[in-house]
C-alpha positions as CSV (number, residue, x, y, z in Angstrom):
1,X,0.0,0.0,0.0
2,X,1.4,3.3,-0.7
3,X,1.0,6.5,1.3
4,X,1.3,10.2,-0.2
5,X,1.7,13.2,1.9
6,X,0.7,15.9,-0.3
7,X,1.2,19.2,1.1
8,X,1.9,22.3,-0.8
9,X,2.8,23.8,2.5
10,X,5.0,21.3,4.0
11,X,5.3,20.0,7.6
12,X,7.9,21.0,9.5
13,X,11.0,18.3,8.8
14,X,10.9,16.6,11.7
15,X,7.2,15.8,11.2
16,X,7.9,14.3,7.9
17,X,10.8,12.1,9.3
18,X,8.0,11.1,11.9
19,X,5.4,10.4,9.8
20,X,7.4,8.3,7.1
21,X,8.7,6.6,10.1
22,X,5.5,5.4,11.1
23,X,4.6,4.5,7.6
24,X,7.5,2.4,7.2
25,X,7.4,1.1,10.7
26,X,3.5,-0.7,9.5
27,X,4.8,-2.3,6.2
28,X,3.5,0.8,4.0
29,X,5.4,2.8,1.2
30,X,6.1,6.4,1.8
31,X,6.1,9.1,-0.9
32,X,5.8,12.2,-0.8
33,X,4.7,15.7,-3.2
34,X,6.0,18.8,-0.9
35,X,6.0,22.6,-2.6
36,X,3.4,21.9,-5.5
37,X,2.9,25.2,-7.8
38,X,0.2,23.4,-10.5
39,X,-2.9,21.1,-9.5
40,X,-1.6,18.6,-12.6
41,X,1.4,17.7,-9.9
42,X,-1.1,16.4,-7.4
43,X,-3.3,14.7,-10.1
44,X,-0.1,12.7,-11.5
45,X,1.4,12.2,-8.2
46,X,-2.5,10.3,-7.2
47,X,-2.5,7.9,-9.8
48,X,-1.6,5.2,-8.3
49,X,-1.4,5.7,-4.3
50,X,-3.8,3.8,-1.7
51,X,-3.8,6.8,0.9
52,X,-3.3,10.5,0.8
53,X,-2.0,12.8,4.1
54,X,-3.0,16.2,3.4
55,X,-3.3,19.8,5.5
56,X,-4.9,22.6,3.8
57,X,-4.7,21.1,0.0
58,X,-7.6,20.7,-2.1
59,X,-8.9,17.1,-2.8
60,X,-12.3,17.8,-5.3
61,X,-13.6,15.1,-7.5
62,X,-10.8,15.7,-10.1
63,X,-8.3,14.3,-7.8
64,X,-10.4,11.7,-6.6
65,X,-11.5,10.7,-10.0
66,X,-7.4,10.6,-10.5
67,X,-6.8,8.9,-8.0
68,X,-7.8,5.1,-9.4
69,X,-6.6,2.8,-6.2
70,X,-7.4,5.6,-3.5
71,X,-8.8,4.0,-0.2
72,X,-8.7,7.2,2.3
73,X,-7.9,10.4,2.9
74,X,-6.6,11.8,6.0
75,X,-7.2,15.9,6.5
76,X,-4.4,16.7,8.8
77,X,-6.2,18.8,11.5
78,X,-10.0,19.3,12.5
79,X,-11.4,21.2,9.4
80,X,-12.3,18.9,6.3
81,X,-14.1,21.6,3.9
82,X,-11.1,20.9,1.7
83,X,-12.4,17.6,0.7
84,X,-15.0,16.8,-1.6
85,X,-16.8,14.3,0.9
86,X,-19.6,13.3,-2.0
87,X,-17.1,12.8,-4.6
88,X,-15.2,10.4,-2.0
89,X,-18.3,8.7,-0.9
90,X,-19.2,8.0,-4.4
91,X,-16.0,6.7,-5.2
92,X,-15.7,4.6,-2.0
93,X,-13.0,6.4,-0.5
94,X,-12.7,6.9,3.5
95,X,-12.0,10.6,4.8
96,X,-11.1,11.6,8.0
97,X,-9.6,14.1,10.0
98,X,-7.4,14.8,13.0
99,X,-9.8,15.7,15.6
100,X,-8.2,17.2,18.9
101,X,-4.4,17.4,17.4
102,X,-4.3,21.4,16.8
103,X,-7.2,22.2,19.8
104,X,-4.4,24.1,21.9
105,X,-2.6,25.5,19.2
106,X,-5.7,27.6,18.0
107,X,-7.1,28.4,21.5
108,X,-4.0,30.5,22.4
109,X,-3.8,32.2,19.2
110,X,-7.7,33.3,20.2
111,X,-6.4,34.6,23.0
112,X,-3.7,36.1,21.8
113,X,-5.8,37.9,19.3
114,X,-8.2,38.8,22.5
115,X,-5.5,40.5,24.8
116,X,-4.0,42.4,21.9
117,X,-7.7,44.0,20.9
118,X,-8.3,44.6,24.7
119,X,-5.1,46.0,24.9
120,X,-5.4,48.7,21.3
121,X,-3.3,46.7,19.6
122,X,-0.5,48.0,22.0
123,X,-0.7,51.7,20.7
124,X,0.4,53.3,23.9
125,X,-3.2,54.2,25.1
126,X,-5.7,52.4,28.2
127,X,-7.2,49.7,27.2
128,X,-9.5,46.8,29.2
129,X,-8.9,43.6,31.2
130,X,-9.8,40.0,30.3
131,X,-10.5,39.6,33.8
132,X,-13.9,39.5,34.8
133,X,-15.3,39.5,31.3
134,X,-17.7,36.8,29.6
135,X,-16.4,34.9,27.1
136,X,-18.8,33.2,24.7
137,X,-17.5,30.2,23.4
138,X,-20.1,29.4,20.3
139,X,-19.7,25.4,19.8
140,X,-18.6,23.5,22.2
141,X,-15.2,20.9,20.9
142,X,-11.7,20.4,21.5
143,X,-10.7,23.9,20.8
144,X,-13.6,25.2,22.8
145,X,-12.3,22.9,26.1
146,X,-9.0,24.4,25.6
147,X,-10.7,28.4,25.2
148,X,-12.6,27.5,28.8
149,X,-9.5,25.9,30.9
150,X,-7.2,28.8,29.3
151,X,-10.1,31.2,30.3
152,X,-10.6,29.9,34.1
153,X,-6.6,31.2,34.3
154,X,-7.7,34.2,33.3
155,X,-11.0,34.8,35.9
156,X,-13.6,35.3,32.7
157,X,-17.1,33.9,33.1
158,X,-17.7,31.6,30.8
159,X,-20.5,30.9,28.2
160,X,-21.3,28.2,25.5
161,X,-23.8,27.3,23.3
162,X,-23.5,24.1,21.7
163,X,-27.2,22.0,20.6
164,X,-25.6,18.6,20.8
165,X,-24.5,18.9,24.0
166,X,-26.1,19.0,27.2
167,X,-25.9,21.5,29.5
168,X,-24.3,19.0,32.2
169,X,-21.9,18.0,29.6
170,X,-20.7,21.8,29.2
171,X,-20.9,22.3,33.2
172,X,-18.2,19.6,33.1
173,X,-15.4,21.9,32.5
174,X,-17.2,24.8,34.6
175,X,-18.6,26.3,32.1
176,X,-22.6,27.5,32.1
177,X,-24.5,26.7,28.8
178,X,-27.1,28.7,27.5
179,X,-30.6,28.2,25.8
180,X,-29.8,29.8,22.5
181,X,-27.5,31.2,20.6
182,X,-28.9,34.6,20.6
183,X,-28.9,34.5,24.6
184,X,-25.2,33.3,23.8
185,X,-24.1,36.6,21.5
186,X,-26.4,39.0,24.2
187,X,-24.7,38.0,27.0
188,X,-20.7,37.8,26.2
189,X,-18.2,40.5,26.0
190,X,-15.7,38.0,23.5
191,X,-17.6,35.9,21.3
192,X,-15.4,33.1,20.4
193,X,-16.2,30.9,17.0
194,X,-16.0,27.4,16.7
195,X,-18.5,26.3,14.1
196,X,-18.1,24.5,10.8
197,X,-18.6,26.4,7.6
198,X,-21.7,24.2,6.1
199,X,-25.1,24.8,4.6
200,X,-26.7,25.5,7.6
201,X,-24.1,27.9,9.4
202,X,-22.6,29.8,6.4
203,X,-23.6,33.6,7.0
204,X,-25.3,32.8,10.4
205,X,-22.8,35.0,11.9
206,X,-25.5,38.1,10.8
207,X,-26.2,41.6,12.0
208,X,-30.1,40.4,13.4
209,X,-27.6,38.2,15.5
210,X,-24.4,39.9,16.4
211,X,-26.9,43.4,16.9
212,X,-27.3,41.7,20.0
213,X,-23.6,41.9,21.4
214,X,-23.3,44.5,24.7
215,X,-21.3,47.6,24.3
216,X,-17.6,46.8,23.4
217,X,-17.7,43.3,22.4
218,X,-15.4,41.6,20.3
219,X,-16.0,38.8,17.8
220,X,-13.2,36.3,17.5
221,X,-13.2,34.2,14.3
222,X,-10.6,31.2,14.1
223,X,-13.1,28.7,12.3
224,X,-14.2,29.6,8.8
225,X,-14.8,33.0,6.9
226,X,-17.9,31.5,5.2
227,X,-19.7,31.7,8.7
228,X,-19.8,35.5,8.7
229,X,-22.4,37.6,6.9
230,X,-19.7,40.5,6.3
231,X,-22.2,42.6,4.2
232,X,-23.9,42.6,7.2
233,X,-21.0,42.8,10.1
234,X,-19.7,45.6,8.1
235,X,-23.2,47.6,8.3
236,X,-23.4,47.0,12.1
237,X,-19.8,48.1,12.7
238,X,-20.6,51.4,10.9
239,X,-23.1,51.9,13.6
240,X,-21.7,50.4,16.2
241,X,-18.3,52.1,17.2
242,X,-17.6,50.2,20.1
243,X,-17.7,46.8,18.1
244,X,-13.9,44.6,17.1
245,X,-13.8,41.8,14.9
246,X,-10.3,39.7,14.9
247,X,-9.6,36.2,12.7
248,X,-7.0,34.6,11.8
249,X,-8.7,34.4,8.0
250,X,-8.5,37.1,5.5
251,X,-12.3,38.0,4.8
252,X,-13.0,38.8,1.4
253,X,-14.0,42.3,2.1
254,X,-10.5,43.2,3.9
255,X,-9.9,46.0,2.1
256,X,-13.4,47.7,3.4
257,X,-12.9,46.3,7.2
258,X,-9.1,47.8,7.0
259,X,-10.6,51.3,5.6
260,X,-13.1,51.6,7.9
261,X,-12.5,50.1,11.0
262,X,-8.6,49.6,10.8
263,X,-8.4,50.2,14.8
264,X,-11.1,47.4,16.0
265,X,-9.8,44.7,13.2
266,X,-7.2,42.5,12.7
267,X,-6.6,39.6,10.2
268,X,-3.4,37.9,10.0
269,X,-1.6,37.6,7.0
270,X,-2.6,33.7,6.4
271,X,-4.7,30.7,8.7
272,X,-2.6,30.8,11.7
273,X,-5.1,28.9,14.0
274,X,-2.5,25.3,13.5
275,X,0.9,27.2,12.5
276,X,2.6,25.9,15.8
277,X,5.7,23.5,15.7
278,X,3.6,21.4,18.4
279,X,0.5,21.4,16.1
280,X,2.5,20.9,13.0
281,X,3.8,17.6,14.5
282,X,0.9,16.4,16.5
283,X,-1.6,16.2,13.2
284,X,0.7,15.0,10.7
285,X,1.8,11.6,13.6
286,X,-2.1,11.2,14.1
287,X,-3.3,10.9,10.5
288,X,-0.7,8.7,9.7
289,X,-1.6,6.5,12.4
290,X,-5.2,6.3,11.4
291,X,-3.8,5.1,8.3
292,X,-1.9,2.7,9.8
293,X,-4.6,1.9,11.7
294,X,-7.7,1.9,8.5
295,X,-5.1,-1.2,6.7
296,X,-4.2,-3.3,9.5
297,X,-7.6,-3.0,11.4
298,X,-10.1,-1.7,9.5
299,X,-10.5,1.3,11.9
300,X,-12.6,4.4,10.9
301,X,-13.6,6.0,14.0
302,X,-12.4,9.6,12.5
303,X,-14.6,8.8,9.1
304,X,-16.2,12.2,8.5
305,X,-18.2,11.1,5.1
């Protein structure tokens, strides 16, 4: 069986060592496409590999199609938008993702991105305390668990919404759930995101919804940019002066959110939510061993399609 890491942004070296060491350490072949500039790269480099390691690279039907002896597909990290899950279901192709492995990693770049809009982006003038503050955590996952034990350090009340969780589930790491995700966004000074970009969440993130946020409030985005209605954030923010949006993902109106409101936003300059050596190593070892796990075992309990 052969395994491709394909990453046009490559691990870190020592991940790679790792990760080929695992693959050869469970009798599988190891190859590797680092640095790709044209999509025809990945499509030859598919032909004829069992399983594919990936972080942020695109696999759509093309690839898959391309890909004639393909078995799974491993999304290095927690986010598997990337993927074209029908195209792999229909082809009978596994996909997965690394749950768990970059949690940590993204929940201290949030607060990093918290302190520095509480602080003015260290301009020299007063600026506020996390302490005491509510933070909303909106979902309730791995990175979410990290946001609340971080935020406990810190003294912050904390919030979270999440429908497929109980409320004693969420009181489990002391934090208090609410009813609804408008009670979430009405009552929380930092509003943290944590939702998949799908049909039913794309936009949500509206002005009917965020006109609900107290004076001052800040919106913290380190899940997708699809979730945000910027039209509509960018309406509010004209009325409300007192209203900071930070993320970690270049919206697609940047140049009118830097115009506008270049003192309550900041964007960094590419998806920084995993770009930690820590992270960088942690994913990459964990989807090759649900690899090595899927052929010896038959294991899928990371199958996302």
């Amino acid at each position: 069986m052969k395994v491709l890491l394909a990453t046009d942004k490559p691990f870190a070296a020592v991940a790679v060592d790792q990760i080929k060491s695992i693959i050869d350490g469970n009798d599988l072949e190891f190859v590797k496409l680092e640095k790709y500039t044209e999509k025809q790269q990945l499509l030859d480099a598919v032909k004829d590999v069992n399983a594919i390691i990936i972080r942020s690279d695109i696999i759509d039907k093309v690839v898959i199609e391309a890909a004639k002896v393909l078995k799974i597909v491993v999304r290095a990290g927690a986010g598997y938008d990337n993927v074209d899950l029908q195209a792999a279901t229909e082809n009978n192709v596994v996909v997965m993702n690394t749950p768990g492995q970059n949690s940590n990693a993204v929940a201290e770049l949030a607060f990093g991105m918290m302190i520095y809009m509480a602080r003015k982006k260290f301009d020299g003038s007063s600026g506020t305390e996390l302490k005491d503050k509510r933070l909303g955590l909106h979902a309730f996952g791995n990175v979410s668990k990290n946001m609340a034990r971080i935020a406990h350090c810190f003294g912050m009340e904390i919030l979270a919404f999440d429908p497929f969780l109980t409320s004693d589930q969420i009181a489990e790491y002391g934090v208090k759930a609410v009813n609804s995700v408008e009670e979430l966004y009405s009552s929380s000074d930092y509003i943290s995101l944590h939702i998949p970009a799908n049909a039913q969440t794309k936009k949500s993130i509206n002005q009917e919804l965020l006109q609900n946020l107290p004076k001052g409030a800040t919106i913290v985005n380190t899940a997708r940019k699809e979730v945000i209605d910027e039209d509509g954030l960018l309406e509010l923010m004209a009325v409300r002066e007192d209203i900071r949006y930070v993320s970690d993902i270049a919206p697609d109106r940047i140049a009118d959110f830097n115009e506008k409101f270049a003192s309550r936003v900041f964007f960094s300059p590419k998806k920084m939510g995993a770009q930690t050596s820590e992270a960088n190593i942690n994913a990459g070892l964990a989807a090759a061993r649900q690899i090595a796990r899927f052929f010896k075992e038959g294991d899928t309990t990371f199958k996302v399609n």
